[in-house]
PAFITOR-181565 format. One line per 5 residues: number of its first residue (from 0); their letters; for each residue x, y, z of N, C-alpha, C. Coordinates in nm, 3 decimals, m for minus. Layout:
% PAFITOR-181565
NUM = a = X:Y:Z:X:Y:Z:X:Y:Z  ...
This chain:
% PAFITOR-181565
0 = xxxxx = 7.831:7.637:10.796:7.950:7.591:10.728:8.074:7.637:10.804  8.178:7.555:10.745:8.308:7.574:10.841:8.392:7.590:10.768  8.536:7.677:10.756:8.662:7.643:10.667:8.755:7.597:10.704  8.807:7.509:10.624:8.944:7.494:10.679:9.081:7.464:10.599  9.175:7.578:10.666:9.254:7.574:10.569:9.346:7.426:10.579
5 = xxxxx = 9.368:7.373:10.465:9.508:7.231:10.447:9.615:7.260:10.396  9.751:7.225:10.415:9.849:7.312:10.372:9.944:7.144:10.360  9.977:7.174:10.251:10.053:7.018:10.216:10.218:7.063:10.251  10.270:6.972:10.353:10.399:7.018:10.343:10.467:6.892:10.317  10.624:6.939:10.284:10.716:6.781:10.280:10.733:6.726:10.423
10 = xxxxx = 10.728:6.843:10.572:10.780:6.821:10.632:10.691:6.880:10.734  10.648:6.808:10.861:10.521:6.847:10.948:10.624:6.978:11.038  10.690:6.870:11.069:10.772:6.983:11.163:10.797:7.104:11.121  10.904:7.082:11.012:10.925:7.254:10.958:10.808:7.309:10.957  10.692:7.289:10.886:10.580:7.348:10.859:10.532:7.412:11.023
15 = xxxxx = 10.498:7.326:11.107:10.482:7.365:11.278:10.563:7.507:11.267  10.682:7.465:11.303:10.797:7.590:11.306:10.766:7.707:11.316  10.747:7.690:11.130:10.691:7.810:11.046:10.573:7.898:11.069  10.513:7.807:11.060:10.358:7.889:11.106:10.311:7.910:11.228  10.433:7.865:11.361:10.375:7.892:11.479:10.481:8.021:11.548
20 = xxxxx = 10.581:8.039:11.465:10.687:8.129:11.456:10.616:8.248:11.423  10.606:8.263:11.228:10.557:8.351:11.187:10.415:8.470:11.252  10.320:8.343:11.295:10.188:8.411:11.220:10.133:8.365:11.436  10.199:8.321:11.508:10.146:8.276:11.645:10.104:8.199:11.698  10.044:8.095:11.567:9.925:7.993:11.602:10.008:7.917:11.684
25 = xxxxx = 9.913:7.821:11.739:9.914:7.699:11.846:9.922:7.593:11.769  9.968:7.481:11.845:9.932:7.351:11.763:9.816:7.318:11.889  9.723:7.255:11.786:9.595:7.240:11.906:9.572:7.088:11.899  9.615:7.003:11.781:9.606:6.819:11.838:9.715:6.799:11.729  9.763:6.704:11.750:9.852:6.616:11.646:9.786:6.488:11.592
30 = xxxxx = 9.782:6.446:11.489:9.704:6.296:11.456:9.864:6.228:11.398  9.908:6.190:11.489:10.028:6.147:11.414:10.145:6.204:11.429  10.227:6.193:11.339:10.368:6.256:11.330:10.345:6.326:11.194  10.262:6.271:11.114:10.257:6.364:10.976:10.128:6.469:10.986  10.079:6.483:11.017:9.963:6.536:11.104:9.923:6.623:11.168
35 = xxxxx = 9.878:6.806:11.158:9.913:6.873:11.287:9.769:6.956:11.251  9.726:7.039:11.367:9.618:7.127:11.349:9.681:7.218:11.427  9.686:7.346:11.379:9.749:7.486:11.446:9.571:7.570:11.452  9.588:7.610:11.560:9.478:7.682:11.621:9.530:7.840:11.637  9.477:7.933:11.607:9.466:8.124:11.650:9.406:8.174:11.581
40 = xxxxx = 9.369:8.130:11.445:9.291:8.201:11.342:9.175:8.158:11.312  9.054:8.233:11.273:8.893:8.166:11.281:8.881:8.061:11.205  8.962:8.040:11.094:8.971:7.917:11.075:9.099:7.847:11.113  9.088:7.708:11.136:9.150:7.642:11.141:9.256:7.550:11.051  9.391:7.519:11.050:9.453:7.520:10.963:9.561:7.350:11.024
45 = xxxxx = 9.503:7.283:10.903:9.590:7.198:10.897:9.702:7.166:10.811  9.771:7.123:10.871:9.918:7.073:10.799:9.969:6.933:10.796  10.008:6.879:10.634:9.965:6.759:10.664:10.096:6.684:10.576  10.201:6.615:10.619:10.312:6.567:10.497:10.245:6.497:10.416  10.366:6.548:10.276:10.308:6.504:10.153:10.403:6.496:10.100
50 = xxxxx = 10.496:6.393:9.995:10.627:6.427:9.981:10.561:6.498:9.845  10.698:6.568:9.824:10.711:6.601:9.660:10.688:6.500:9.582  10.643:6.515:9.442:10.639:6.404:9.357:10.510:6.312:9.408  10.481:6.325:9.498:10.342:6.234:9.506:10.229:6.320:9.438  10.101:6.185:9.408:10.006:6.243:9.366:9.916:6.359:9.408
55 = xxxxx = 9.887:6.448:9.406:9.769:6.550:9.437:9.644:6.605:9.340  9.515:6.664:9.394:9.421:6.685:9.295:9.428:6.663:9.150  9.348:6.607:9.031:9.356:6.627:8.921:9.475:6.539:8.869  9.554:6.481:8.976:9.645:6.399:8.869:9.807:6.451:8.922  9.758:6.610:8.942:9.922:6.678:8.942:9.979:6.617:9.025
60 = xxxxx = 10.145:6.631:9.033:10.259:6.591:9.123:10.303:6.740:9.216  10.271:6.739:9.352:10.335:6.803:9.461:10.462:6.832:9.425  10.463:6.981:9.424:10.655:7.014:9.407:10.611:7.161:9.518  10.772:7.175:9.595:10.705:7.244:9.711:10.838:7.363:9.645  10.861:7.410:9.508:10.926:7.493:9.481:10.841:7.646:9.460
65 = xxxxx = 10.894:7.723:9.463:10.760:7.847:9.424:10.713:7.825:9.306  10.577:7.843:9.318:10.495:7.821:9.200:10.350:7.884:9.227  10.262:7.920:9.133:10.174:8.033:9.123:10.063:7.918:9.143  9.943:7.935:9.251:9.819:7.894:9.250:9.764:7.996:9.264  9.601:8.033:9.223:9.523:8.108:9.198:9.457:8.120:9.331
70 = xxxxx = 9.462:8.029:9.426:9.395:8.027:9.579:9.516:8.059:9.679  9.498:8.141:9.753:9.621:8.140:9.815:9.539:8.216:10.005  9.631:8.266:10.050:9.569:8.338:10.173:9.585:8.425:10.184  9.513:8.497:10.230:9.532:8.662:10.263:9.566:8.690:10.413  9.612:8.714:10.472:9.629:8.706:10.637:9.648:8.851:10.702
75 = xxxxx = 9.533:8.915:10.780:9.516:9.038:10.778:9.562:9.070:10.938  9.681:9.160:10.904:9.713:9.198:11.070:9.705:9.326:11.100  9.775:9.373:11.192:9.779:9.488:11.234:9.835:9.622:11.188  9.934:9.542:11.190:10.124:9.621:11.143:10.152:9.519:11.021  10.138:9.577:10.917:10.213:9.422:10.844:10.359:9.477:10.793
80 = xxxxx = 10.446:9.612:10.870:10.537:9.587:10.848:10.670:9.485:10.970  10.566:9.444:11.091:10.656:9.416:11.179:10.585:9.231:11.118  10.473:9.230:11.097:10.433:9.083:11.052:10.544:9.066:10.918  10.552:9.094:10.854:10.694:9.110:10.716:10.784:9.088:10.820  10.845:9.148:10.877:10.998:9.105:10.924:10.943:8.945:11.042
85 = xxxxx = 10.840:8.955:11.074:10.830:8.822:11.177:10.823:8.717:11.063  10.757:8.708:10.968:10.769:8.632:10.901:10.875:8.545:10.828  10.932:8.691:10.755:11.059:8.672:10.756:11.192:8.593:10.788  11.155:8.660:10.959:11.256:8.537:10.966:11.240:8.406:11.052  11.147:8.399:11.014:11.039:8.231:11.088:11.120:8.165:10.945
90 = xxxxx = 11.092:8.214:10.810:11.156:8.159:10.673:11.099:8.190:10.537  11.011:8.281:10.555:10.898:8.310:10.453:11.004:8.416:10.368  10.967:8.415:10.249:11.055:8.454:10.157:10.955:8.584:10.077  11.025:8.745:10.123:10.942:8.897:10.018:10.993:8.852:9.930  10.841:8.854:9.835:10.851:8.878:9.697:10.795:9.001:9.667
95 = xxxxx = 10.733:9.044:9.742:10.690:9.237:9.706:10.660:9.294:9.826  10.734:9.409:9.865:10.799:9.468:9.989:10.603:9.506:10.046  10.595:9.578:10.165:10.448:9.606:10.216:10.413:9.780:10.097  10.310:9.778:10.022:10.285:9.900:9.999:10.129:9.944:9.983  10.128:10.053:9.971:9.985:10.147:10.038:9.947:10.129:9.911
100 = xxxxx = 9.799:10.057:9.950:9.700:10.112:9.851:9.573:10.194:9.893  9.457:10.198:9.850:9.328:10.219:9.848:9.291:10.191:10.036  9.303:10.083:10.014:9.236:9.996:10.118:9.348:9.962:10.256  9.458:9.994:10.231:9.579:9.962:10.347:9.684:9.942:10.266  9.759:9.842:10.329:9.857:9.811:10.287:9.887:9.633:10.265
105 = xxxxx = 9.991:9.603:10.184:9.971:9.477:10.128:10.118:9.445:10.118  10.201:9.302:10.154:10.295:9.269:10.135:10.302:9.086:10.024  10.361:9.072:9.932:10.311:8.934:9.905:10.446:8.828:9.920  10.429:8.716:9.992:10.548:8.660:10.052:10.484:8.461:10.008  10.636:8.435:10.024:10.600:8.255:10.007:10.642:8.196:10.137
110 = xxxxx = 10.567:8.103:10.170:10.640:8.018:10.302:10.766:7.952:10.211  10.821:7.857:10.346:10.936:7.800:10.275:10.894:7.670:10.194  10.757:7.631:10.158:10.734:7.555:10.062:10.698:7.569:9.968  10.686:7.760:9.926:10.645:7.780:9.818:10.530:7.832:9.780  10.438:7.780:9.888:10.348:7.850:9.933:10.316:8.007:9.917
115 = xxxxx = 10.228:8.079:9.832:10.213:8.227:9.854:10.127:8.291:9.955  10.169:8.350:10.029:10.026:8.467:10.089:10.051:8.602:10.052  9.960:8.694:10.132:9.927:8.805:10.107:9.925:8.818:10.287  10.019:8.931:10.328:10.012:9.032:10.471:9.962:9.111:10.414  9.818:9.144:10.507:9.736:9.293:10.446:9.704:9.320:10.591
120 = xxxxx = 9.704:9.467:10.616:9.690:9.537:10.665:9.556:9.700:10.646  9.428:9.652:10.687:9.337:9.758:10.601:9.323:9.860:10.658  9.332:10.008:10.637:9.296:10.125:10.638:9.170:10.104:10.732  9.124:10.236:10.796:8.968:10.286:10.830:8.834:10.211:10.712  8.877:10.217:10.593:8.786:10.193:10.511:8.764:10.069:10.454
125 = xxxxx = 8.896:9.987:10.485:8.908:9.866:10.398:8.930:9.858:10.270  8.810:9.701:10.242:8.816:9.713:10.071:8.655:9.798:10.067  8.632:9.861:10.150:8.440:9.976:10.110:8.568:10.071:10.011  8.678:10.102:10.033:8.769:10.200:9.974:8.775:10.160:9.795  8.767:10.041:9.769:8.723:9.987:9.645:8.603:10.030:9.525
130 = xxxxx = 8.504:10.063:9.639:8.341:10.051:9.580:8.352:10.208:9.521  8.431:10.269:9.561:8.366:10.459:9.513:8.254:10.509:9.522  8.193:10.551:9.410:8.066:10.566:9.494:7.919:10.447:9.448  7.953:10.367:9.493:7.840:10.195:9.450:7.848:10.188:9.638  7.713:10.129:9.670:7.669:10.128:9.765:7.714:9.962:9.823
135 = xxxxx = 7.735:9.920:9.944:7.759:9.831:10.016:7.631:9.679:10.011  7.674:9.613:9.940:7.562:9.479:9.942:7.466:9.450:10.136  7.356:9.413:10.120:7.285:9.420:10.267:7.391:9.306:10.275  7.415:9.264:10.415:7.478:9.186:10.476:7.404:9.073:10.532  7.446:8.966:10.496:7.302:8.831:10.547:7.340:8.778:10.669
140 = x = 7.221:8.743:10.714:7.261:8.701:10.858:7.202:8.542:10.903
């Protein structure tokens, strides 16, 4: 199996911008002008115009204002306090500054469509820093 992330924007370009500013990626083909595939991360991530107000899943109408989805990304770097300020000012908007938990550290930010992620940054331990003392699931291969 394969993932891949889709990211609905109003606007291909801005979206390019953004995510090749912020986070490094490449654009790796264009299908179009509305159309883009950005390449650096194991998965692959497309971006695709969509205006506002058009139809999407289930019926709903696309609004690219901040708004809460339950799926979002987690994007795990190095430093996520210098990824916070790169982000930043590519156009991504802190909504909760980077802070230490358990497992590293965590910043939660919106692109400029509203979009939420998560900059995490994990400790030596990760999320094993979670489990206490419960043992690690075998790993399938």
């Amino acid at each position: 199996m394969t993932l891949l992330l889709n990211i609905d924007v109003p606007d291909v370009e801005t979206g390019m911008r953004f995510y090749t500013t912020a986070f490094g990626l490449q654009v790796g083909r264009r299908f179009g002008s509305d159309f883009v595939e950005l390449v650096g991360w194991p998965a692959k991530v497309y971006l695709l115009t969509k205006q506002a107000g058009t139809v999407g899943a289930g019926g709903d109408r696309r609004r690219y204002e901040r708004h809460w989805t339950p799926v979002h990304a987690d994007i795990v770097v190095d430093d996520v306090d210098s990824a916070v300020a790169r982000a930043v000012g590519a156009g991504a908007k802190l909504e909760a500054p980077a802070k230490d938990t358990s497992y590293g550290r965590i910043a939660m930010l919106a692109d400029p469509f509203g979009h939420g992620f998560c900059l995490l940054q994990f400790n030596e331990r990760g999320y094993d820093a979670l489990l206490g003392g419960a043992t690690r699931a075998p790993q399938r291969s």
